[in-house]
N, C-alpha and C positions, 0 to 999 in steps of 0.2 A: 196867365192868371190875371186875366181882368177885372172882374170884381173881389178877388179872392186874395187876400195878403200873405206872407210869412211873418209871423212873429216866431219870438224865441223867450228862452227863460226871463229874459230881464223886464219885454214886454207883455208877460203871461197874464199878470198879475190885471193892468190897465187896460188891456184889450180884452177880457172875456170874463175876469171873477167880477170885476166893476160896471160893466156895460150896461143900457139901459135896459136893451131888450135881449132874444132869447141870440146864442153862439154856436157855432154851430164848428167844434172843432177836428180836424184833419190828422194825427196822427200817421206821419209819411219817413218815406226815405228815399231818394232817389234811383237808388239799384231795385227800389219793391217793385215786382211786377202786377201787381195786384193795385196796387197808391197810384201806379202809373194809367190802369182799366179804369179805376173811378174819377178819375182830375176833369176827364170831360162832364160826367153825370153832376160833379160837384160845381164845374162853371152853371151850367145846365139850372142847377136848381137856385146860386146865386144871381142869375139873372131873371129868371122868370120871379123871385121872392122879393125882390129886392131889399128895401129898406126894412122887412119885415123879419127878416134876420142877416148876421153876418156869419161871414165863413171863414175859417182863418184856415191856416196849414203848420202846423211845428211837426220841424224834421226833427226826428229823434236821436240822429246823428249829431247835431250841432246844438240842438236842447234837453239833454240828458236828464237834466233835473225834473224839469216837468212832467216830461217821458214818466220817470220814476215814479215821484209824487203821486201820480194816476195811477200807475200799478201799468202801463203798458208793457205786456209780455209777447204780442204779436198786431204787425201790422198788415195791411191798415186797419186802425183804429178811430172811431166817431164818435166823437160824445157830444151833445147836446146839452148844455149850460144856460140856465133861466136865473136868475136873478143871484149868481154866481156859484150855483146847484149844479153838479149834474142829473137830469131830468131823464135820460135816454145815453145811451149804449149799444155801439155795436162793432163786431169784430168780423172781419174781410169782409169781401165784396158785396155792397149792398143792391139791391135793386133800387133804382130812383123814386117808386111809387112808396116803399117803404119808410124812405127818409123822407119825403115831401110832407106824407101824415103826422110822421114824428113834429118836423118844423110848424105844422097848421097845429100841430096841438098846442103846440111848444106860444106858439105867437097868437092864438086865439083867446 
């Protein structure tokens, strides 16, 4: 995960509802088979975007609270967060052309 971090509930708040620009957040678990298909497409799109958005990852196992708080019911989950909004939505596996659009909107 080279451009892409873990946060957790303590750092939820400071890394993505406060950020300057748009979040682009990972809803995972490690045994997901599905969180483990998209981890490439999400390096994939944190590198080619760079500074134009960030991508986090909260595993739902080890940050429950946040999990909750969003209403995650099934993973993986993607929500895209603009000025500490969710702006965008999505539930399993995305195509990468789909999420790109999202984040161009997201940061245009």
């Amino acid at each position: 995960m080279g451009n892409i971090h873990e946060i957790s509930d303590t750092t939820f708040d400071t890394e993505v509802l406060t950020a300057a620009g748009p979040v682009l957040v990972d809803f995972w678990a490690p045994w997901c088979g599905p969180c483990r298909q998209i981890a490439p497409i999400l390096e994939q799109l944190a590198t080619e975007n760079g500074a134009a958005v960030k991508i986090v990852k909260v595993n739902v196992d080890e940050s429950p609270k946040t999990a909750s708080s969003f209403g995650i019911s099934s993973i993986p989950t993607l929500m895209l967060f603009k000025g500490g909004q969710v702006v965008d939505r999505f539930v399993g596996l995305q195509p990468k052309s789909r999420l790109q659009e999202a984040i161009s909107q997201a940061a245009g």
